[in-house]
C-alpha positions, 0 to 999 in steps of 0.5 A, spaced: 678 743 153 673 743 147 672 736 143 672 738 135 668 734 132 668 732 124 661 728 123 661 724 117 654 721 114 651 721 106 645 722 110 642 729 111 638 727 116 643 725 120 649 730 119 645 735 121 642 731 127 648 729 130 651 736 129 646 740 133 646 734 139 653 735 139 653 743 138 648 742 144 653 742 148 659 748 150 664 743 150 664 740 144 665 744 137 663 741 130 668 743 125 665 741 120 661 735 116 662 730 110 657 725 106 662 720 103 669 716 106 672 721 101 671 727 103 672 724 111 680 723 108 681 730 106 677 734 111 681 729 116 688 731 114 687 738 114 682 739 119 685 734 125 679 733 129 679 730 136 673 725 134 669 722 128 663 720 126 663 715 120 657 712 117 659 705 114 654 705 109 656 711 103 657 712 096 664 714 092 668 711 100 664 707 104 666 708 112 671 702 112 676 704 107 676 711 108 677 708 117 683 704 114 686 710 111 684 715 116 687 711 121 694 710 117 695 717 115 692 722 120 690 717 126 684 720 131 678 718 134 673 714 130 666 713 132 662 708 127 654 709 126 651 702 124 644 699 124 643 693 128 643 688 123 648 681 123 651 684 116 652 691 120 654 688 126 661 683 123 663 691 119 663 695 125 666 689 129 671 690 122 672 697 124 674 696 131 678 692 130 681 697 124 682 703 130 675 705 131 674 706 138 667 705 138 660 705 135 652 707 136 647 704 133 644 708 126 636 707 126 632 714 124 626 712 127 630 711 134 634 718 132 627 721 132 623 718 138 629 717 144 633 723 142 633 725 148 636 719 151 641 717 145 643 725 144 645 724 151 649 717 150 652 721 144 655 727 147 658 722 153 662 718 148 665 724 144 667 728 149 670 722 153 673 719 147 676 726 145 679 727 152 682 720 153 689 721 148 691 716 144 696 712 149 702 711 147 701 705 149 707 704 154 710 697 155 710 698 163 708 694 168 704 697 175 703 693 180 701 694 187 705 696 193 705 690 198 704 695 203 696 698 202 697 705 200 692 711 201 694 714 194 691 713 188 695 708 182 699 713 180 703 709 187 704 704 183 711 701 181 713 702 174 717 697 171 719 697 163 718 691 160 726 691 157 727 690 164 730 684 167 726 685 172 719 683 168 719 676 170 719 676 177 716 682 177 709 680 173 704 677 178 702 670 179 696 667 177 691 666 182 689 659 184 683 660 180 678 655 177 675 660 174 677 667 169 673 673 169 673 679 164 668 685 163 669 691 158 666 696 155 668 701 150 675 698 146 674 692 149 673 689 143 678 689 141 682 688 147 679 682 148 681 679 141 689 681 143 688 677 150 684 672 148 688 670 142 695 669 146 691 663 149 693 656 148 687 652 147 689 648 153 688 653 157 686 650 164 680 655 166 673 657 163 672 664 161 666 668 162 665 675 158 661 681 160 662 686 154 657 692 153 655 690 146 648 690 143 644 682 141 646 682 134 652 684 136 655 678 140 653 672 136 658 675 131 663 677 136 664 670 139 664 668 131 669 673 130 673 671 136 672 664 135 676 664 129 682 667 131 682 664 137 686 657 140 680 657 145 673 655 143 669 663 144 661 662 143 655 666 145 653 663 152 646 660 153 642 658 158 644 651 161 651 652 159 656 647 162 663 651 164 669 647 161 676 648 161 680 652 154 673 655 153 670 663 153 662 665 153 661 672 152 654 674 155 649 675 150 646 682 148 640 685 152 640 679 157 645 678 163 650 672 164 650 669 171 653 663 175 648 658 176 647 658 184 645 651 185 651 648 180 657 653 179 658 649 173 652 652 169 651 658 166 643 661 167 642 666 162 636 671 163 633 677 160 635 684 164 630 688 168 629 694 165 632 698 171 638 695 169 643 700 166 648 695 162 645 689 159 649 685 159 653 688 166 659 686 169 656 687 176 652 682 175 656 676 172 662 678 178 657 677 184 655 671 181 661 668 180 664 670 187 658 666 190 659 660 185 667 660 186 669 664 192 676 666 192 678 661 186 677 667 182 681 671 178 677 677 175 679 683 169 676 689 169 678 692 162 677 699 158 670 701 158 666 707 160 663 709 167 663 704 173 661 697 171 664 692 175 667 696 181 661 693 185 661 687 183 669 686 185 668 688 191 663 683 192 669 679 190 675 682 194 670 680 200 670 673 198 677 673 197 679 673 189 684 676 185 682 683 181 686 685 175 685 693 172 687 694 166 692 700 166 690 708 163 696 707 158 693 702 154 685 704 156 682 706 150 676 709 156 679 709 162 673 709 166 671 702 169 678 700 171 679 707 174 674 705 179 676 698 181 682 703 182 680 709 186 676 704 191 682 699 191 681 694 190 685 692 185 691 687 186 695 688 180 695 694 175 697 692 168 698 694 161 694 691 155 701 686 153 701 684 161 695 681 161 696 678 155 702 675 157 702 672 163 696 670 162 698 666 156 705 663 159 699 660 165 696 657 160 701 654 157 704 651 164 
């Protein structure tokens, strides 16, 4: 399948670089480009290109109004380009929570010194992103057998959330002192729908390991913070773990439990070799070590595998996995993987998550 691709930027420079990373490549066709939000709209409507990248800043139609209108008109895959400033940061977080599925940093000078590198990131998002339809986002219920199957999800029974079964059918909550969720790609915004069902009496801490740059997460826990019941803030290094409150691990650094004191966050800088930083590995070993089998953890939608080695150091402790479902997965990668190694115990829709986890809250 070939990914068309309309690539919009009033910057020459860019247009025509991400063209030819893209081009580059025998599975994705450029279809055509636009220096303003304007131009996107239209081309959009008559072009319906499984992916878009838009630029924030442009004349005549900046990026976000010519998102909001793609996104009510001719709706697809929408990537925005932002440079990693605080102002930039609380537009694109704006953006995604619009519809945009995702964003990459726009600096020329990095364009220019890691091409190589960035080309590749770029091509991977795209064609991942091309490929993943838009779910219909089903309102289903897949919960795993009592019986291990060898089989992949697609075991799974399927419950539809009409169904006067849903109640019994949702999984309970384990008897956790803890809660636990990593996201990538789309977890944005699926963790603002989770998190904003919250009752501020929500009788656990959060820990959140979203792939998201530093300038970023400042504004994101902002951000989530102002919607939320729960109190969200950025974690910082000696944070005591208190109930009805979120920390969202902090840009290029990594987010673990203290190991002498599992009510204590140490936050630290990365190791170079790290690939994902904050990473979801990381941040579920050290609660698995910190909190044993009272831990409930939740791998949301995201690119690659992050988070799969991770719950399995927390399957051997005995706490709960959750994996968010294909349907409602804008990338359904990372919860693929906690899937296929089975060490998933429940299967969920976005809306279930939610759910269940607000109705424990509120008990």
């Amino acid at each position: 399948m070939t990914v068309r691709v309309l690539v919009v930027d009033d910057s020459v420079f860019f247009r025509n670089r991400i063209s030819q990373m893209l081009a580059a490549h025998p599975d994705i066709q450029v279809i055509d480009t636009a220096k303003n939000g304007k131009e996107a709209v239209d081309k959009v409507k008559r072009l319906n290109p499984d992916v878009v990248t838009m630029d924030v800043e442009m004349p005549e139609m900046d990026g976000i109004t010519a998102l909001k209108l793609i996104m009510t008109e001719s709706p697809c895959q929408v990537v925005m380009l932002s440079s990693l400033t605080q102002r930039s940061a609380a537009v694109t977080l704006e953006a995604l929570a619009l519809g945009a599925v995702d964003y990459m940093e726009k600096d020329a000078r990095a364009w220019v010194a890691d091409s190589t590198a960035i080309g590749v990131t770029l091509v991977e998002k795209v064609i991942a992103l091309g490929r993943q339809k838009r779910g219909a986002n089903r309102s289903v219920l897949s919960i795993k057998p009592e019986v291990k199957q060898a089989s992949s999800p697609s075991s799974a029974k399927q419950i539809d959330i009409d169904s006067t079964e849903l109640a019994d059918a949702l999984p309970k909550v384990p008897d956790c002192k803890i809660v636990t969720i990593g996201s990538s790609t789309g977890g944005p915004a699926a963790l603002q729908h989770v998190l904003t069902g919250l009752p501020a009496s929500f009788p656990v801490p959060i820990l959140l390991t979203q792939h998201m740059p530093k300038a970023f997460t400042s504004v994101f826990a902002r951000r989530l913070n102002d919607l939320c019941a729960i109190e969200v803030k950025e974690a910082e290094d000696g944070d005591q773990l208190l109930p009805g409150c979120a920390y969202l691990a902090p840009g290029g650094q990594q987010m673990i439990i203290d190991p002498a004191n599992s009510s204590k966050l140490i936050i630290r800088e990365s190791d170079e070799r790290m690939t994902y930083k904050p990473s979801v590995d990381l941040t579920f070993a050290s609660v698995a070590k910190g909190y044993g089998s009272r831990v409930l953890a939740v791998v949301l939608t995201g690119m690659g595998a992050d988070g799969c080695e991770g719950a399995r150091v927390l399957k051997k402790s005995g706490a709960c996995v959750w994996a968010q479902d294909k349907d409602s997965s804008t990338i359904f990668g990372m919860p693929k993987a906690v899937i296929t190694a089975e060490l998933a115990d429940a299967v969920l829709n976005l809306d279930n998550i939610k759910q269940t986890l607000t109705r424990w809250g509120q008990r």
